[in-house]
N, C-alpha and C positions, 0 to 999 in steps of 0.2 A: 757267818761267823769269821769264814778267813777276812773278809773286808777289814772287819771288828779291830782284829789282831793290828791287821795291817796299819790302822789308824792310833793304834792305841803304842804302838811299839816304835811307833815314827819319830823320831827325835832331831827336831831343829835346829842344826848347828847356831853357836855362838847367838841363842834367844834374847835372850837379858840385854848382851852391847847390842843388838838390833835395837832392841825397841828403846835402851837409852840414847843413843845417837838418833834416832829419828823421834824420839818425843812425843809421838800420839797424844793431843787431848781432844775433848768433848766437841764436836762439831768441824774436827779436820777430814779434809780429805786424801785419802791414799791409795797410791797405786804397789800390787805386789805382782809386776810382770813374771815370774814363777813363781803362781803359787804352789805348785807340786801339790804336797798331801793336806797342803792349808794349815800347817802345823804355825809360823810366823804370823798369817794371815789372823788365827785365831787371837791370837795374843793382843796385836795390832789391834784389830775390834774390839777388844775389850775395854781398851784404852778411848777409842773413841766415842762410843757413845755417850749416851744420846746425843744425837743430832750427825752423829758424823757416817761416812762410809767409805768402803773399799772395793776397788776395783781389780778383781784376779782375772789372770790372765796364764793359761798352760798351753804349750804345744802336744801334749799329751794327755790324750780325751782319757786313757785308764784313770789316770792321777787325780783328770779334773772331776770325774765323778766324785772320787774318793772323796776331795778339797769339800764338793757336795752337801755330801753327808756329812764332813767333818763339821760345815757351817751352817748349816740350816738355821742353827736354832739366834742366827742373827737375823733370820726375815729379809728385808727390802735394804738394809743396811750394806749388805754385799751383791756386787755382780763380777759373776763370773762369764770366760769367755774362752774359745775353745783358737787359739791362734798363736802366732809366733808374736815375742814382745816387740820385733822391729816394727810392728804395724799397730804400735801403742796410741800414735798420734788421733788415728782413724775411730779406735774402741773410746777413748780417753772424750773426742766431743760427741759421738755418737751418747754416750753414757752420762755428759756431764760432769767431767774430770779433767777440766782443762784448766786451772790454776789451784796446782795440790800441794798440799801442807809436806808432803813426802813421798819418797819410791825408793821398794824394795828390788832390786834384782839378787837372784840364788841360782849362780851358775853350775853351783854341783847337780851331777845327778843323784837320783833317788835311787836308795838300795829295792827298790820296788823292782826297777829296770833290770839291775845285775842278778836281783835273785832267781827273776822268769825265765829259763834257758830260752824260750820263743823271740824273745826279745833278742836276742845275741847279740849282748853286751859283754857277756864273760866268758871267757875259756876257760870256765871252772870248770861246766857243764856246757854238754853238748848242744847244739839248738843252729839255726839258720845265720848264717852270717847276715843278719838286718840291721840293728843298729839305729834305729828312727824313733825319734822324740817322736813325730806326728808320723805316725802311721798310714795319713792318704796320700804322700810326696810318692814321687816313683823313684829315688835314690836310694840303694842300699848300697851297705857295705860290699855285700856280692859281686855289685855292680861294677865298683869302683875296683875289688879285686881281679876281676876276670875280665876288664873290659879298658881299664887305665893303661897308659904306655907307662913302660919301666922310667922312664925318667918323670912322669906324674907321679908315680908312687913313692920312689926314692924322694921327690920333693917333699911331700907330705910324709911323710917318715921322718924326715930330719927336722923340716920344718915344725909340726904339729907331735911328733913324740920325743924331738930332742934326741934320735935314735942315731949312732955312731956306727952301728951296721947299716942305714938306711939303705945305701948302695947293693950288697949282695942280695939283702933281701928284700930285693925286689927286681933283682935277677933272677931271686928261686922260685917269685910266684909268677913269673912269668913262662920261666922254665919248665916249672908243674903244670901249669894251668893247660899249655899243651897238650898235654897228652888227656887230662882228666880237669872240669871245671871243680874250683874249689867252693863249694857249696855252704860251708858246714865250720864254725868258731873250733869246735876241737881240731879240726882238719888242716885249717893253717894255724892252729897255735903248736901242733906238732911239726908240721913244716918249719916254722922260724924255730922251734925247741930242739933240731935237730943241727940247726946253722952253728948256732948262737947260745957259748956257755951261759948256766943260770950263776947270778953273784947274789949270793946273799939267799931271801925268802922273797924277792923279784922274781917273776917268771920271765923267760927270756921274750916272750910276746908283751908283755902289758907294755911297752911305751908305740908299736906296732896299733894292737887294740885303742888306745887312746890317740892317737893320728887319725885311725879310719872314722873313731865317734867324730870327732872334731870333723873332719869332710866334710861326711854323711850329711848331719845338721848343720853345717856352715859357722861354727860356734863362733869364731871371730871377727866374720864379716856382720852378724847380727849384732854382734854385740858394739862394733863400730858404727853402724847405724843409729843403735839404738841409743847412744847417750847425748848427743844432742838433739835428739828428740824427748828425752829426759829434763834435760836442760829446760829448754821450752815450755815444759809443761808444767815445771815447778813456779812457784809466789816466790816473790822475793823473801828469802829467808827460810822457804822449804831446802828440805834438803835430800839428798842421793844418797843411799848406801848400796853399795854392793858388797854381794862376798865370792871369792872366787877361789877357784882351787888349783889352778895351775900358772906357773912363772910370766908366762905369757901372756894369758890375759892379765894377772895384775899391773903388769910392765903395758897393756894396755888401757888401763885406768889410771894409773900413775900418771902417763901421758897427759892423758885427759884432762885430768882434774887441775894439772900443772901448766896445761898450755890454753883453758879458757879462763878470758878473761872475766866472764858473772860467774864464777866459780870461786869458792873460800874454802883449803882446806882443811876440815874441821880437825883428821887424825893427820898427823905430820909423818906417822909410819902404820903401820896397817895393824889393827886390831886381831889377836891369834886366840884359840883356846887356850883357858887355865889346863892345869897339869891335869885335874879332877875331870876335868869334861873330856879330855883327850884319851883317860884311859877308860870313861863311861861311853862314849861315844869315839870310834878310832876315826871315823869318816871327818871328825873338826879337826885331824891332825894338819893337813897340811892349807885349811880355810886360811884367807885372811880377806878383813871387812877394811874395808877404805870408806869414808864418806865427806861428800863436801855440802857445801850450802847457795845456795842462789844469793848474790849481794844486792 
C-alpha cells in the first residue's frame, strides 16, 4: 500500500513543457536517463506507441522498482536499467537506442530520498549521514565528513552549496570530529545551526547538506560526461531536454548547449513552473527545463 501512495502522490515537475518540447510520437525512440518514479517516463510512452520505446535508466534501485511497477502495464515497450546515466552510451547499444528521437534528463531528487531519514538526505529527521543515489558505491557523506581535509570541505561548501561560511565550517567539523566522529544528519546540522545564524525559513545547514549530496554522487561530473554522450546518441533533429534545479548546473547546460556546434537552441531562456504548479507542487519552484535539438 505504502508503494501505492508513493506512486500515486509523485508528481512530475513541469510534465506538459516536457513532453511538448520533446514531441513523442508513434514509433520514436527515447531515452529518460532518470527515470526516478517513471512519473515522465509514463506519459512519454503514451505518446509513443505503438511501435515506439523507452529506455529508463536510475542510479537508485528503491525508485527503479517503483518506475517498475509504475510501468508494467507497457510490456516490451520499456527497459529499464539499474546504473548511473553517464554510462548511457553502453545501455543505449546494448538495448538498441542508439539514434533516438529524444532524451529526458531530471536532475532533481525525489521526495522519496528526503522523506526516508535512512537515506540522510535531510536534517529534518534524524538518520545516517549517507546520501547515495546508488546504494553499492562506498562513498558517503560520512565519509567525506570525517575523513576529507578542511580545505576539501571548505572547497565543496563554497563550490557546490554556494555557502559564504564554507571556511569556519569546516573548521568546526574538523574540530568536532576530533574528539567524536559525526555520524548522524541531525548531528552536524546542529553543529553548523550553532555556527551559523538562520535567515529566513532556510536552515542554517541546507546549502552544507546540498554540497555534500552533490560530492557524494559526483552530480556535476556526471552530468558533464553525460551530455555529449547525449549528443551522440540523438537523430538529427532529436532533441535534449533537461531539467535541473540548481544555478550551477543550469550554467552548466547553458554552456553546453551554447558552445556545441550540432546543437540548436530550441528555448532561448529556460522553461520554469506556472504560478499554479509552483504552489501544487513547491519542488517545480526553483526547476528550469532548457532543451536543444541535433541539426
Amino acid at each position: 500500500m505504502r508503494r501505492q501512495t508513493i506512486i500515486m502522490e509523485h508528481k512530475p515537475v513541469l510534465l506538459a513543457e516536457v513532453s511538448n518540447y520533446l514531441k513523442p510520437e508513434p514509433n520514436d525512440l527515447l531515452i529518460d536517463g532518470t527515470v526516478g518514479l517513471g512519473g515522465h517516463a509514463a506519459t512519454l510512452l503514451s505518446h509513443v506507441l505503438p511501435g515506439g520505446r523507452l529506455l529508463g535508466i536510475d542510479r537508485d534501485a528503491s525508485n527503479l522498482e517503483l518506475a517498475r511497477e509504475r510501468l508494467s502495464g507497457f510490456g516490451e515497450a520499456v527497459v529499464l536499467v539499474h546504473d548511473s546515466y553517464a554510462n548511457v552510451t553502453d545501455h543505449a547499444k546494448t538495448h538498441g537506442f542508439t539514434q533516438v528521437n529524444g532524451i529526458l534528463l531530471d536532475l532533481g531528487f525525489s521526495s522519496v530520498h528526503v522523506d526516508d531519514p535512512e537515506r540522510g538526505f535531510s536534517f529534518r529527521s534524524d538518520g545516517p549521514l549517507d546520501m547515495r543515489y546508488d546504494r553499492t558505491q562506498s562513498l558517503t557523506a560520512e565519509v567525506i565528513v570525517n575523513e576529507w581535509s578542511e580545505d576539501e570541505l571548505a572547497q565543496i561548501f563554497r563550490q557546490y552549496g554556494e555557502e559564504r561560511e564554507a571556511r569556519p565550517i569546516a573548521q568546526l567539523i574538523v574540530s568536532s570530529r576530533a574528539k567524536i566522529p559525526i555520524r548522524r544528519t541531525t548531528q552536524l546540522a546542529d553543529l553548523i545551526a550553532g555556527l551559523k545564524r538562520q535567515h529566513g525559513k532556510t536552515h542554517p545547514a541546507t546549502q552544507t547538506f546540498q554540497a555534500l549530496r552533490i560530492a557524494v554522487n559526483d552530480e556535476f561530473g556526471e552530468l558533464e560526461r553525460v551530455l555529449p554522450e547525449c549528443v551522440n546518441l540523438l537523430k538529427p533533429g532529436g532533441r535534449l531536454a533537461i531539467l535541473s534545479f540548481h544555478s550551477l548546473e543550469d550554467r552548466i547546460i547553458k554552456q553546453f548547449f551554447k558552445n556545441t556546434p550540432s546543437l540548436k537552441e530550441v528555448t532561448k531562456r529556460p522553461i520554469v513552473a506556472t504560478r499554479e504548479e509552483q504552489i501544487e507542487n513547491p519542488r517545480s519552484r526553483s526547476a528550469k527545463l532548457r532543451v536543444a535539438e541535433k541539426i
